[in-house]
MDAnalysis code that builds the backbone (N, CA, C; Angstrom):
import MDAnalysis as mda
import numpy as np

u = mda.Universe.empty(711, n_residues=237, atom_resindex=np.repeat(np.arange(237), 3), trajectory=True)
u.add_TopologyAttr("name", ["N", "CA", "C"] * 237)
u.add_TopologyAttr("resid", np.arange(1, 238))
u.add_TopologyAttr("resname", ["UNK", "UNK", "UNK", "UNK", "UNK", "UNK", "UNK", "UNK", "UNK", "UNK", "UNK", "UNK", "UNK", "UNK", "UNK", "UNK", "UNK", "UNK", "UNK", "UNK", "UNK", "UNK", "UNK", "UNK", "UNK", "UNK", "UNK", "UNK", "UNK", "UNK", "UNK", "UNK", "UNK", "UNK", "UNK", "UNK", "UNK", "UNK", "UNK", "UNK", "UNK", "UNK", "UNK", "UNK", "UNK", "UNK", "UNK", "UNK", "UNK", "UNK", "UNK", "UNK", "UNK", "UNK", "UNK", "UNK", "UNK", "UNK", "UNK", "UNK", "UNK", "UNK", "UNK", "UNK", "UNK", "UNK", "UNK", "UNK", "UNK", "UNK", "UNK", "UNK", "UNK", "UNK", "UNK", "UNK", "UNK", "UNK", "UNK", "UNK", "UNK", "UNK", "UNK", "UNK", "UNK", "UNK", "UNK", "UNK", "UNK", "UNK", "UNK", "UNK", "UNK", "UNK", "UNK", "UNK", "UNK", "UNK", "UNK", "UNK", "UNK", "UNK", "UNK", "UNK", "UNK", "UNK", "UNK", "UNK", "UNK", "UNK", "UNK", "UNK", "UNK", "UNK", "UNK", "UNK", "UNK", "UNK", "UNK", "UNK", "UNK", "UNK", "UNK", "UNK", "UNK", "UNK", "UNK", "UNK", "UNK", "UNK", "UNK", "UNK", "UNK", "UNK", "UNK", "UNK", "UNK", "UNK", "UNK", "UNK", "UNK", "UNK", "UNK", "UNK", "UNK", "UNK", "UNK", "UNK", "UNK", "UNK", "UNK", "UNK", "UNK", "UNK", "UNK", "UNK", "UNK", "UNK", "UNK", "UNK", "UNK", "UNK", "UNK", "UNK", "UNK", "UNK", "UNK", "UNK", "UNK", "UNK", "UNK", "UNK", "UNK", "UNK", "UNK", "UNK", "UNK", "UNK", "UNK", "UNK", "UNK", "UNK", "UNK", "UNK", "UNK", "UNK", "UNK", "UNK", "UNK", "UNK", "UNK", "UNK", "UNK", "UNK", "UNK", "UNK", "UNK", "UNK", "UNK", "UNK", "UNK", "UNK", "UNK", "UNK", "UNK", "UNK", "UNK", "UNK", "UNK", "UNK", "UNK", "UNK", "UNK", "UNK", "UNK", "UNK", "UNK", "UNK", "UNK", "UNK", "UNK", "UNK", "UNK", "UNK", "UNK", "UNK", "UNK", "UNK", "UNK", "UNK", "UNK", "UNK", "UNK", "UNK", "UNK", "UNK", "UNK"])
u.atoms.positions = np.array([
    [103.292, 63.806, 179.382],
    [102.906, 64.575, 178.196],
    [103.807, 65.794, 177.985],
    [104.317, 66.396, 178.976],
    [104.933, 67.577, 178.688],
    [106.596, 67.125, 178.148],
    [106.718, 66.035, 178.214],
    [108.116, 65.288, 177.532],
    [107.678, 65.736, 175.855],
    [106.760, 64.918, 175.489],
    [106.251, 64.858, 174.187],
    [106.114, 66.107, 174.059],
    [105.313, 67.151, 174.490],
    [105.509, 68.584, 173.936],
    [106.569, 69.217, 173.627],
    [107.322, 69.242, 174.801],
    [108.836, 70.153, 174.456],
    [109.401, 69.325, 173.511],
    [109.235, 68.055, 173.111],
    [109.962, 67.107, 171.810],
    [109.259, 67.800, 170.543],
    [108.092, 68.046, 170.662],
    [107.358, 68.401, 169.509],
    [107.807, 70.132, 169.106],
    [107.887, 70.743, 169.852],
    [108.279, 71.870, 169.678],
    [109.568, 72.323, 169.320],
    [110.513, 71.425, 169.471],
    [111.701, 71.251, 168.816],
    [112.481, 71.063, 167.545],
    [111.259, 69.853, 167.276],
    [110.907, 69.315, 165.812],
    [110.339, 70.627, 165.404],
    [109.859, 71.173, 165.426],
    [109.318, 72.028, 164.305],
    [109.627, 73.454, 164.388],
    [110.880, 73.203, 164.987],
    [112.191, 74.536, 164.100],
    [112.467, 74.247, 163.182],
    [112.049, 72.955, 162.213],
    [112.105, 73.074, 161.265],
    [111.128, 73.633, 160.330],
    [110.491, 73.614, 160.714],
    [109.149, 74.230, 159.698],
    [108.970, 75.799, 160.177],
    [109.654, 76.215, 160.871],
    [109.957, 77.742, 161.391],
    [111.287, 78.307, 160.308],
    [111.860, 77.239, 159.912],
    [112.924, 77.850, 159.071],
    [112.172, 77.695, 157.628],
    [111.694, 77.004, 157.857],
    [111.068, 76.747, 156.337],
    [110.131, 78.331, 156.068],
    [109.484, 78.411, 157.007],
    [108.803, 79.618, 156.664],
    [109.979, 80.878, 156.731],
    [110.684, 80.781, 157.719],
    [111.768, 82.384, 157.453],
    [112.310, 82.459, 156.133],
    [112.979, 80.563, 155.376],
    [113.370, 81.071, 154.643],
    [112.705, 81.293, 153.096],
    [111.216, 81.191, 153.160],
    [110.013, 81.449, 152.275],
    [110.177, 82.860, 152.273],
    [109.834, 83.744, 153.391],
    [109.673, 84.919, 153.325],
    [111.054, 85.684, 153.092],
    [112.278, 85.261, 153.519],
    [112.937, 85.725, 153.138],
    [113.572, 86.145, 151.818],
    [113.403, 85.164, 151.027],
    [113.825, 85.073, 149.601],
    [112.522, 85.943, 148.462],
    [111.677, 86.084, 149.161],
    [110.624, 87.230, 148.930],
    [111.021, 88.609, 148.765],
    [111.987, 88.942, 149.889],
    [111.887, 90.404, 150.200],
    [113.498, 90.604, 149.474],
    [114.301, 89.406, 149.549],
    [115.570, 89.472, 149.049],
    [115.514, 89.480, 147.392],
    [114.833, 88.777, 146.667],
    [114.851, 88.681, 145.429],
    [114.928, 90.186, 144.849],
    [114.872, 90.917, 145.335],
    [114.555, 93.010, 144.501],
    [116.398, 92.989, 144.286],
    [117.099, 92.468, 145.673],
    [118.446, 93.336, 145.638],
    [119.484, 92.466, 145.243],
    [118.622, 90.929, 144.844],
    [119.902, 90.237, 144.145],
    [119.292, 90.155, 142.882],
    [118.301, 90.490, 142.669],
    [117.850, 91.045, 140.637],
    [118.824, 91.961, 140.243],
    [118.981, 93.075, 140.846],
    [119.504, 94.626, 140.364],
    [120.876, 94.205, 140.831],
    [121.478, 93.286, 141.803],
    [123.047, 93.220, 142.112],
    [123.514, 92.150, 141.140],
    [123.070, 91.572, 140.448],
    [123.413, 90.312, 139.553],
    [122.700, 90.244, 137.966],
    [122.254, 91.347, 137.933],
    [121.339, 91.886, 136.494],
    [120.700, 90.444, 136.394],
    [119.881, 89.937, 136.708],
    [119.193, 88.519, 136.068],
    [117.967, 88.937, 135.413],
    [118.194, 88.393, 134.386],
    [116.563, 88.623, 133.631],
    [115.619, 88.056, 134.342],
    [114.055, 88.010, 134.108],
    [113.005, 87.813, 134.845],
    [113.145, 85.724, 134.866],
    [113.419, 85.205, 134.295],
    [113.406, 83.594, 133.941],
    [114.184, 83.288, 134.890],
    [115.188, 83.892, 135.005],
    [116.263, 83.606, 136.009],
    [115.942, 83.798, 137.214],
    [115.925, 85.181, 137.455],
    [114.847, 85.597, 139.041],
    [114.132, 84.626, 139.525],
    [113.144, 84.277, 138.385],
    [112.035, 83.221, 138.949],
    [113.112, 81.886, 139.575],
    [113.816, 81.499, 138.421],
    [114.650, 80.354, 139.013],
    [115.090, 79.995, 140.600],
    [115.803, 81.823, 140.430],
    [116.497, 81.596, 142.185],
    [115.555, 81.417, 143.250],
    [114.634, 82.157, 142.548],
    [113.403, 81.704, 144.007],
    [112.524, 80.298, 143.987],
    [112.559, 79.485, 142.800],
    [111.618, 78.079, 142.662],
    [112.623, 76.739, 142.795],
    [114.314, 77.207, 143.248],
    [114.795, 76.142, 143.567],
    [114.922, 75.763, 144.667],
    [114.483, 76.251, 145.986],
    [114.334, 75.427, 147.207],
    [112.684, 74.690, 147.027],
    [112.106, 75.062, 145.815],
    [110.758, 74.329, 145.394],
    [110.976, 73.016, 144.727],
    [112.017, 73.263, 144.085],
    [112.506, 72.770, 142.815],
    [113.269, 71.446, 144.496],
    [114.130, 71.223, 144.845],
    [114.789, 70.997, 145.854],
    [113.535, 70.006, 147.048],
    [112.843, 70.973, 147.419],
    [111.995, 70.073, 148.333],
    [111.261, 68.873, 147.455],
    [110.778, 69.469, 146.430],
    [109.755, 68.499, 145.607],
    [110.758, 67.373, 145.532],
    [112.089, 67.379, 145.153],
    [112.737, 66.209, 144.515],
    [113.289, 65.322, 146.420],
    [113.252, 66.236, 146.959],
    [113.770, 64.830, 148.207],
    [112.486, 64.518, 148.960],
    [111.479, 65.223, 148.970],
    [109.929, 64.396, 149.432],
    [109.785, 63.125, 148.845],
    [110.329, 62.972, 147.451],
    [109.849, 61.509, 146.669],
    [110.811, 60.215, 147.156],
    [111.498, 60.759, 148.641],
    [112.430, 59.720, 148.701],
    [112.303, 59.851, 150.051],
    [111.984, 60.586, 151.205],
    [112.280, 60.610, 152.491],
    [111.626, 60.042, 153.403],
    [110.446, 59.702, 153.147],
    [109.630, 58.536, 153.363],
    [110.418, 57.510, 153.657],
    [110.557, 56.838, 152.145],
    [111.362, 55.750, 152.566],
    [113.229, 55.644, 153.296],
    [113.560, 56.661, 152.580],
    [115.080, 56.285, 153.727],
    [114.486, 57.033, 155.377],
    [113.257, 57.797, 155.596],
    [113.738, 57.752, 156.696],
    [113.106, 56.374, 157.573],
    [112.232, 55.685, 156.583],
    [112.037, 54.395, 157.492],
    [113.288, 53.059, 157.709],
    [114.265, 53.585, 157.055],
    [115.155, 52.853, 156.727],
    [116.427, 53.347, 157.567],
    [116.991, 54.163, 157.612],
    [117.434, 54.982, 158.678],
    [117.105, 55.935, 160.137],
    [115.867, 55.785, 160.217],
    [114.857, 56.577, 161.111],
    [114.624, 58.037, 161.070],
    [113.914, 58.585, 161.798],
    [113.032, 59.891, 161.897],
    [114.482, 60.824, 162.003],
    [114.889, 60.592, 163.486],
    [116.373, 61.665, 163.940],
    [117.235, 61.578, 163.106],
    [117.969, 60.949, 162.586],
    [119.186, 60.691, 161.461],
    [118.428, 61.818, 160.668],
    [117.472, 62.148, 160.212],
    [117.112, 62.818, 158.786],
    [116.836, 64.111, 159.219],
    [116.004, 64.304, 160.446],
    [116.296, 65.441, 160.962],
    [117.283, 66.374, 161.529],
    [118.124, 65.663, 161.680],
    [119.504, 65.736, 161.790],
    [120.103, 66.084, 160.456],
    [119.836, 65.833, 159.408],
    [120.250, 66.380, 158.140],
    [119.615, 67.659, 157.962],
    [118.561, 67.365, 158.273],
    [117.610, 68.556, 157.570],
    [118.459, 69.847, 157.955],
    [118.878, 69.875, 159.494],
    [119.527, 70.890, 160.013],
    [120.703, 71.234, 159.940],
    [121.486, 70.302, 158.965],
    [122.640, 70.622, 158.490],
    [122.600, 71.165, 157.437],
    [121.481, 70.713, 156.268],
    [121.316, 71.441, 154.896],
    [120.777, 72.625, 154.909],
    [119.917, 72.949, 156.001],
    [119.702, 74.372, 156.150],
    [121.126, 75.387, 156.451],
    [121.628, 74.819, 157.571],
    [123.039, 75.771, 158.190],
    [123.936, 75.825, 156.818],
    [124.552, 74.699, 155.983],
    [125.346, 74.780, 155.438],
    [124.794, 75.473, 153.960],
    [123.664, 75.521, 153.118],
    [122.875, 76.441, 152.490],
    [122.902, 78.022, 152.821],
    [122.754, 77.604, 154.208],
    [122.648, 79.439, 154.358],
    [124.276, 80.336, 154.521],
    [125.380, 79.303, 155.137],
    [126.780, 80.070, 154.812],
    [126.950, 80.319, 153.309],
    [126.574, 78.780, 152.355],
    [126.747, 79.037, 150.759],
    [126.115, 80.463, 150.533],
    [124.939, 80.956, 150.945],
    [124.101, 82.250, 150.271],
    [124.932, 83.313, 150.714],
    [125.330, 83.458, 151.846],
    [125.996, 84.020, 152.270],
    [127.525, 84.506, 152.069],
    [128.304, 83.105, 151.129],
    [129.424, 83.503, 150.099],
    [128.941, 83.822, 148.583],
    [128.002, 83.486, 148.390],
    [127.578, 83.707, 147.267],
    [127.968, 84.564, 146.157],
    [129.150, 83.977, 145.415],
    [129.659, 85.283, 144.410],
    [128.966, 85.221, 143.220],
    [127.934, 84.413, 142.451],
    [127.178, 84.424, 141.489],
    [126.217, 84.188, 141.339],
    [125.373, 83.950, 140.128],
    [124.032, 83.038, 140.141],
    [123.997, 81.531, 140.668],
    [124.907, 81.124, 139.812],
    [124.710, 79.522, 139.714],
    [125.061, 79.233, 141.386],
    [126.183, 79.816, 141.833],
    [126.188, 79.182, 143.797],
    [125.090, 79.432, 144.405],
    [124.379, 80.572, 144.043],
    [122.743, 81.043, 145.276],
    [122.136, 79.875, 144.710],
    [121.567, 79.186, 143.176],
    [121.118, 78.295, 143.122],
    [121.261, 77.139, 143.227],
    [122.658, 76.382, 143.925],
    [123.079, 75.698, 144.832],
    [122.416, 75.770, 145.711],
    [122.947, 77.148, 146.370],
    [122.345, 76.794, 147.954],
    [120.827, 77.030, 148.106],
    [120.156, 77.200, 147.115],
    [118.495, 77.436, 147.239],
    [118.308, 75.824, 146.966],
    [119.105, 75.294, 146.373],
    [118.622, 74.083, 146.187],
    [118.578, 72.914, 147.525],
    [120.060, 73.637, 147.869],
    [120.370, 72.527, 148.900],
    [119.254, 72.753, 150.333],
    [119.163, 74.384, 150.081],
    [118.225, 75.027, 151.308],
    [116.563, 73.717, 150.976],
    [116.125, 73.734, 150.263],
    [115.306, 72.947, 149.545],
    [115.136, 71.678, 149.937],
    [116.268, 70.916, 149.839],
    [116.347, 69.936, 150.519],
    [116.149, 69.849, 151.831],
    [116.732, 70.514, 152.415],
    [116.551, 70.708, 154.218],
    [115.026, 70.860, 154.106],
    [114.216, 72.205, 153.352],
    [112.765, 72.273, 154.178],
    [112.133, 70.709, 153.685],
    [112.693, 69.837, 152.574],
    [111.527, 68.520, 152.025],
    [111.910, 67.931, 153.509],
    [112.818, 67.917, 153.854],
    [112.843, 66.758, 155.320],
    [112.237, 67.330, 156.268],
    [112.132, 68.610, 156.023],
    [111.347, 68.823, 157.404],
    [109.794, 69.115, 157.060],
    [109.501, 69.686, 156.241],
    [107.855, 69.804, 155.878],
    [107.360, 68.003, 155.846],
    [108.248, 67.197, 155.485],
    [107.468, 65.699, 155.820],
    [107.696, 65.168, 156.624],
    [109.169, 65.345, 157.576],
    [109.142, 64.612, 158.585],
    [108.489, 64.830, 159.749],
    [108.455, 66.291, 160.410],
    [108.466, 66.545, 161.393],
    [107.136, 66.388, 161.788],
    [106.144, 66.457, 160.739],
    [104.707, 65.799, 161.419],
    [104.751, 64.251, 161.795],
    [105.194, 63.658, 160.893],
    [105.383, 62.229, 161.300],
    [105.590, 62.054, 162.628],
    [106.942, 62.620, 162.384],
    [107.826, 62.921, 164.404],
    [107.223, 62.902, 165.181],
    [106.102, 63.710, 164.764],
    [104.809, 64.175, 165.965],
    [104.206, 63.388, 166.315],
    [103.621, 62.702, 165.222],
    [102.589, 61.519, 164.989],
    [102.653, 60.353, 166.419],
    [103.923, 60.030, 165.871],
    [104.633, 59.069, 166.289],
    [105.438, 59.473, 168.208],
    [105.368, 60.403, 168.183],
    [106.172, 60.539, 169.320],
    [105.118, 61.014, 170.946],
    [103.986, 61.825, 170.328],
    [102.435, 62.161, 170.769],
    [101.273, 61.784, 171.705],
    [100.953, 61.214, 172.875],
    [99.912, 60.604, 173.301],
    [99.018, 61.377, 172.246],
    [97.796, 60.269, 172.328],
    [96.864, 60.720, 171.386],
    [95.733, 61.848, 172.047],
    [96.211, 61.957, 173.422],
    [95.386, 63.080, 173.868],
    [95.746, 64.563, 173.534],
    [97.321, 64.769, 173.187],
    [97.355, 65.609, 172.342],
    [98.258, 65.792, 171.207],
    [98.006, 64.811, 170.496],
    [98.151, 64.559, 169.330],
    [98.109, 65.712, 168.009],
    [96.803, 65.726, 168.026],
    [95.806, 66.921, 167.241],
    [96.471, 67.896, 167.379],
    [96.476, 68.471, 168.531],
    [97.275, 70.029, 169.037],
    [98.756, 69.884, 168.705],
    [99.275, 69.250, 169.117],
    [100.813, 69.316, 168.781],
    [100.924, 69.523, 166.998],
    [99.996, 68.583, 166.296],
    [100.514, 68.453, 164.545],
    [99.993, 69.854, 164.171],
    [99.657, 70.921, 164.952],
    [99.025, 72.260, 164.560],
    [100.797, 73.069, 164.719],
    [101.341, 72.461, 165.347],
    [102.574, 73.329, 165.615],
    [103.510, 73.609, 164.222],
    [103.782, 72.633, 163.526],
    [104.239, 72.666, 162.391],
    [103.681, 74.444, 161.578],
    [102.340, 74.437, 161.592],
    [102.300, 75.437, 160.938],
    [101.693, 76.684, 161.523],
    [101.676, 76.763, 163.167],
    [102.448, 77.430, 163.485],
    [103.524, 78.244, 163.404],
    [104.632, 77.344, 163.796],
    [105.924, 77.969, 163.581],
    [106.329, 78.278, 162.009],
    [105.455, 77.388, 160.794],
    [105.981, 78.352, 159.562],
    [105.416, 79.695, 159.924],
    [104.061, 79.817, 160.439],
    [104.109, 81.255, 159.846],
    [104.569, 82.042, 160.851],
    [105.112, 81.803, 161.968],
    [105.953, 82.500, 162.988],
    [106.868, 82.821, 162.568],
    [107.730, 81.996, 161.237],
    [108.927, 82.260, 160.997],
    [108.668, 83.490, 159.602],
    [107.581, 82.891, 159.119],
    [107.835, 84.465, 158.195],
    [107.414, 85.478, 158.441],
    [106.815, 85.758, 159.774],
    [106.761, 86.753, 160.078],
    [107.556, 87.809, 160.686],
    [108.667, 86.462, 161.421],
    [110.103, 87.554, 161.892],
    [110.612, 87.445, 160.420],
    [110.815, 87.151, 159.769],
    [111.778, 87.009, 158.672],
    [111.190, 88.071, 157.663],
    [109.719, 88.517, 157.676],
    [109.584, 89.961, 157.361],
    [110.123, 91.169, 157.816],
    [109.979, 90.737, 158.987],
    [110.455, 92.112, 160.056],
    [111.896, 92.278, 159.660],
    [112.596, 90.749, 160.077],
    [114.332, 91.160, 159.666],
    [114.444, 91.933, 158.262],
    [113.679, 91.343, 157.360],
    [113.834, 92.232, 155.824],
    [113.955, 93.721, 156.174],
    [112.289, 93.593, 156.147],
    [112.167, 95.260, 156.953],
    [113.222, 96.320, 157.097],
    [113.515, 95.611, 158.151],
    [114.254, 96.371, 159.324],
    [116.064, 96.450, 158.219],
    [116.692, 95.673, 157.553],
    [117.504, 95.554, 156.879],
    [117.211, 96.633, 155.694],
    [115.929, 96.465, 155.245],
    [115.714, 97.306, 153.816],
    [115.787, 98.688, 154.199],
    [115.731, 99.310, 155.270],
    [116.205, 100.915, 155.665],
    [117.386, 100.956, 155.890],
    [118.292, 100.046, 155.535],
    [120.013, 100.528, 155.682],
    [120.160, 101.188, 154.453],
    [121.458, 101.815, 154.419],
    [121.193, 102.657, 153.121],
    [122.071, 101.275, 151.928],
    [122.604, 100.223, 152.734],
    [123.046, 99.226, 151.422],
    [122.708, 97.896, 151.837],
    [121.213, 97.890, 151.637],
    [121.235, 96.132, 152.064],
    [121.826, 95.576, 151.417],
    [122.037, 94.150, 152.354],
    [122.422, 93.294, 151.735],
    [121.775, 92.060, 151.419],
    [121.728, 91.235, 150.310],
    [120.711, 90.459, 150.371],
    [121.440, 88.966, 150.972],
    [122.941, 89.285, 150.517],
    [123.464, 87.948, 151.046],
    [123.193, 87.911, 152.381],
    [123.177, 88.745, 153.184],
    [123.393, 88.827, 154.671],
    [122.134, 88.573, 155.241],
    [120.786, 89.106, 154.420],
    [119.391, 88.573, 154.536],
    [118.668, 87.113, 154.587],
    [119.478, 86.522, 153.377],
    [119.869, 85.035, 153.321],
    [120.645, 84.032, 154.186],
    [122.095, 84.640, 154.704],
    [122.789, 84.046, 155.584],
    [122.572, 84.123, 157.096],
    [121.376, 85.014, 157.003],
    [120.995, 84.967, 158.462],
    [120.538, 83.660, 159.096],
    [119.755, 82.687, 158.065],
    [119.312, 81.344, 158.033],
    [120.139, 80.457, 159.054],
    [121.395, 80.254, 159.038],
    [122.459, 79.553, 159.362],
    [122.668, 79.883, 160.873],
    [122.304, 80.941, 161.506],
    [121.819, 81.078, 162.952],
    [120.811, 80.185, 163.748],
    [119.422, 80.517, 163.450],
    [118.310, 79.352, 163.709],
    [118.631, 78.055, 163.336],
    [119.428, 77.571, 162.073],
    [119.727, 76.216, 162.145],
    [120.312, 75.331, 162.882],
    [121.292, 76.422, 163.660],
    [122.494, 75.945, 164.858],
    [121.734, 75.444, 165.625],
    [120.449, 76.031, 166.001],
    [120.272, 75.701, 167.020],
    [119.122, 74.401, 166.805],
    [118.520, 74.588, 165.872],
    [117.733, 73.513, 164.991],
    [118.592, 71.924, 165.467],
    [119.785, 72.292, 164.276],
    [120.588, 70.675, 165.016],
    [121.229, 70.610, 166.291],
    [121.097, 71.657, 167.069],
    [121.363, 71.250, 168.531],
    [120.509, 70.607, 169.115],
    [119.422, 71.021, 168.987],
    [118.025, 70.120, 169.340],
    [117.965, 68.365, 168.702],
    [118.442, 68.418, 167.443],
    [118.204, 66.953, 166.840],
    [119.205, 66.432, 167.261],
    [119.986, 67.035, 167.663],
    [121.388, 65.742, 167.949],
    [121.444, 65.561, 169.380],
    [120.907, 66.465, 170.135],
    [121.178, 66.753, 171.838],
    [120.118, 66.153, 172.644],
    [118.693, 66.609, 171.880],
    [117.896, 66.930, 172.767],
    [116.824, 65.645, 172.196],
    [116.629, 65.619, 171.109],
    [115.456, 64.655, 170.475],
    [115.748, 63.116, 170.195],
    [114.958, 62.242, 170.624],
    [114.928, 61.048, 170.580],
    [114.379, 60.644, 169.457],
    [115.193, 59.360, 169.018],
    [114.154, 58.413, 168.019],
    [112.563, 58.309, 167.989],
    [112.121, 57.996, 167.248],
    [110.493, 57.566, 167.193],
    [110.775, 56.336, 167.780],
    [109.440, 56.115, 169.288],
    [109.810, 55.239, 169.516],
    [108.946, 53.898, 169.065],
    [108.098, 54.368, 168.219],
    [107.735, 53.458, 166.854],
    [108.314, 53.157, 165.757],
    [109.456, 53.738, 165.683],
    [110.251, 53.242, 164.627],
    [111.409, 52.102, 165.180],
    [111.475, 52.335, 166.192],
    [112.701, 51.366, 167.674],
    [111.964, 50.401, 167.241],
    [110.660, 50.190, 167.510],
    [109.787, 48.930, 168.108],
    [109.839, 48.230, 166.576],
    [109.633, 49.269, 165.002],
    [109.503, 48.463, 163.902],
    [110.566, 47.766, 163.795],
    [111.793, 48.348, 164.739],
    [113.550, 47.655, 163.970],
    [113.393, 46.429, 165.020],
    [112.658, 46.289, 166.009],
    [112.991, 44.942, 166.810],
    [114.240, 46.182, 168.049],
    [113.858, 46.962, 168.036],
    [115.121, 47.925, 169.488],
    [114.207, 48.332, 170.365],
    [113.627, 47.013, 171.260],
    [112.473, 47.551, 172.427],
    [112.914, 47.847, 173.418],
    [114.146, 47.880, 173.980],
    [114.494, 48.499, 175.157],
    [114.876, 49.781, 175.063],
    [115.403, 50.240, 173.539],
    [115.738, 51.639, 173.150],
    [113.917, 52.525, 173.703],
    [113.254, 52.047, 172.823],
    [111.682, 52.733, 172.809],
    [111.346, 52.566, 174.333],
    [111.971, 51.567, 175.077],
    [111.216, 51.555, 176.403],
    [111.598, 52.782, 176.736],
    [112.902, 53.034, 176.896],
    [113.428, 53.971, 177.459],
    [113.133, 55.815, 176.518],
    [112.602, 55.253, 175.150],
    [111.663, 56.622, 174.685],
    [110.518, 57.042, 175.676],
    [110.025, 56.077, 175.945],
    [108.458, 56.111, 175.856],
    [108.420, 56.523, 177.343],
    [109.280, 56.541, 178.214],
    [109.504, 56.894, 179.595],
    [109.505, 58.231, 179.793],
    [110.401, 58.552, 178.869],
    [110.750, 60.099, 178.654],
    [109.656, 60.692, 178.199],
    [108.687, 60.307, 177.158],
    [107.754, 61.390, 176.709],
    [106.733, 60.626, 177.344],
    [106.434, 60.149, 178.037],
    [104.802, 59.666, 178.540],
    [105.259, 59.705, 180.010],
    [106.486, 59.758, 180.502],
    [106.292, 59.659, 182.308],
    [105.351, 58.798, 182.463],
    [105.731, 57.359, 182.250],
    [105.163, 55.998, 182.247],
    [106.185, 55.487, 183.357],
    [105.902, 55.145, 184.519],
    [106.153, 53.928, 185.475],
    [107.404, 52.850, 184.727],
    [108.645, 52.728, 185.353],
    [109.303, 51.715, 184.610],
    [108.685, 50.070, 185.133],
    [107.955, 49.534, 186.191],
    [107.439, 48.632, 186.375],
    [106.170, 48.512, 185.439],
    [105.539, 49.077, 185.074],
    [104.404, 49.208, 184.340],
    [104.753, 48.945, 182.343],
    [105.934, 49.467, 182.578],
    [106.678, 48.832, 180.940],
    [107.275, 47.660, 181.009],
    [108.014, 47.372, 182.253],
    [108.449, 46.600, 182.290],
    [107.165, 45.139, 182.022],
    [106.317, 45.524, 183.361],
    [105.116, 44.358, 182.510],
    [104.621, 44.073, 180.965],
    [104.557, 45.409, 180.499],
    [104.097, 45.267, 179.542],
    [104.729, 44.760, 178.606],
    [106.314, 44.921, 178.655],
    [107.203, 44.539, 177.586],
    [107.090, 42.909, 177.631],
    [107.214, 42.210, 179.131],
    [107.271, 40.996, 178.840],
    [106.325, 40.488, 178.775],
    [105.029, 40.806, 178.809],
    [103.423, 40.160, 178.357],
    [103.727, 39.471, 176.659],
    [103.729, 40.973, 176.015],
    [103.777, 40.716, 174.501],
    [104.088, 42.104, 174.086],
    [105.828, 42.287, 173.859],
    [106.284, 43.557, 173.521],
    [105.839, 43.993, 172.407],
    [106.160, 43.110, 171.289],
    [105.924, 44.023, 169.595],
    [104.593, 44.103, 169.834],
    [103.574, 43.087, 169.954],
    [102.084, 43.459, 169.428],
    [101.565, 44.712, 170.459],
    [101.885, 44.763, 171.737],
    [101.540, 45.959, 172.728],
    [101.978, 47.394, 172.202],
    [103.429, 46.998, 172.379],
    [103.857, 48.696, 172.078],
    [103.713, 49.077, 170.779],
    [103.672, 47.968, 169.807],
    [102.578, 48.760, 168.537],
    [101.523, 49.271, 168.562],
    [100.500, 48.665, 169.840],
    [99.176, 49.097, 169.732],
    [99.713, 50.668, 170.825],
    [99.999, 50.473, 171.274],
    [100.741, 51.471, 172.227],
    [100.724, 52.758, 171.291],
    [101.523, 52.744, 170.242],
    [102.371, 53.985, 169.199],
    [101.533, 53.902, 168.521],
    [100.315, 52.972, 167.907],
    [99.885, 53.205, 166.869],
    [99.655, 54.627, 166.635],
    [99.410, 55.772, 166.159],
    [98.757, 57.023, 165.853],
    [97.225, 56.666, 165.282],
    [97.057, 55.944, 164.396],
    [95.703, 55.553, 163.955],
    [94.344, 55.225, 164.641],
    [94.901, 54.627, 165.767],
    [94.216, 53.597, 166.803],
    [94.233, 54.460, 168.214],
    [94.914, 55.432, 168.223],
    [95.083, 56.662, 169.541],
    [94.949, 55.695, 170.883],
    [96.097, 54.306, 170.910],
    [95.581, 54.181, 172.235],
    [97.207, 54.453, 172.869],
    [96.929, 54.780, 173.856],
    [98.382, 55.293, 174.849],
    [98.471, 54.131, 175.843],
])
């Protein structure tokens, strides 16, 4: 179980950025109004396109990530955050911040839908429950440092808002170090592609399961077992 935890807690640096970069664009919106004169329509804009952004790749991530799997997308997610937050961070006008709010946008839709899945799927069902609490958790962990950083920035005598924004691109580093280094496939998504020796070798790692004990099980009746195995619905481990 403690495989599956530290997996779960990994996954949901994404939803820790999602919340920093909620709160951030809160406290930033005052000093890129008055540094970029935007009328109020506009203002609203820069802040409703990582809304604008998540809404439009939720209607699709579902399906490519069953089609490409869970990690591949999380693995994006943490690139569209990092590479969003250098864009805010060059940011010489309107229209590039609403680029990168957009693209930022994209990163939180993969992670506000995937990373529970992740959970779902990756979880004994004994703590199942507790782990899918982490997600929102760490959002509001993240806007709460991401107040403080404001904060603490808004007593310089020249904030900056790009630099408030580009702070993002720090936590992401380490976001996709985790998805590319550290985190494994769902190993219910292995078992849907027909890749049961990949998931054997998941399911070792986060359940500290006996390799003789998979090994039986795989050759009894692999797909129908280790489905009932992963189901999330059916909570049997």
């Amino acid at each position: 179980m403690r495989g599956a935890a530290l997996v779960a807690i990994a996954a949901t640096i994404g939803n820790f950025l999602q919340g920093w970069d909620n709160a951030t664009i809160a406290g930033a919106i005052v000093y890129i109004k008055n540094d970029l004169n935007l009328g109020t329509s506009v203002e609203g804009l820069v802040v409703a396109m990582s809304l604008i952004g998540a809404t439009a790749i939720t209607t699709c991530s579902g399906a490519i990530s069953d089609w490409l799997g869970r990690r591949p997308m999380l693995i994006m997610s943490s690139m569209l955050y990092f590479v969003s937050g250098l864009v805010m961070l060059w940011s010489p006008n309107v229209y590039i911040l609403c680029l990168a709010r957009l693209l930022d946008g994209f990163g939180i839709g993969l992670a506000v839908t995937l990373v529970p899945v992740y959970i779902s799927e990756t979880a004994p069902s004994e703590i199942r429950g507790l782990l899918n609490t982490l997600p929102q958790f760490t959002g509001s962990g993240g806007m709460f440092l991401s107040y403080c950083m404001v904060f603490g920035m808004s007593l310089m005598d020249s904030p900056s808002w790009r630099l408030m924004l580009g702070v993002l691109s720090i936590p992401s580093l380490l976001y996709f170090a985790f998805t590319v280094f550290y985190l494994p496939e769902s190993p219910r998504w292995l078992v849907s592609k027909g890749r049961m020796l990949e998931a054997k070798r998941v399911l070792q790692r986060l359940r500290d399961l006996a390799v003789e004990w998979l090994d039986t099980l795989l050759g009894a009746n692999s797909i129908t077992c280790l489905l009932a195995l992963l189901d999330p619905l059916r909570g049997v481990t």
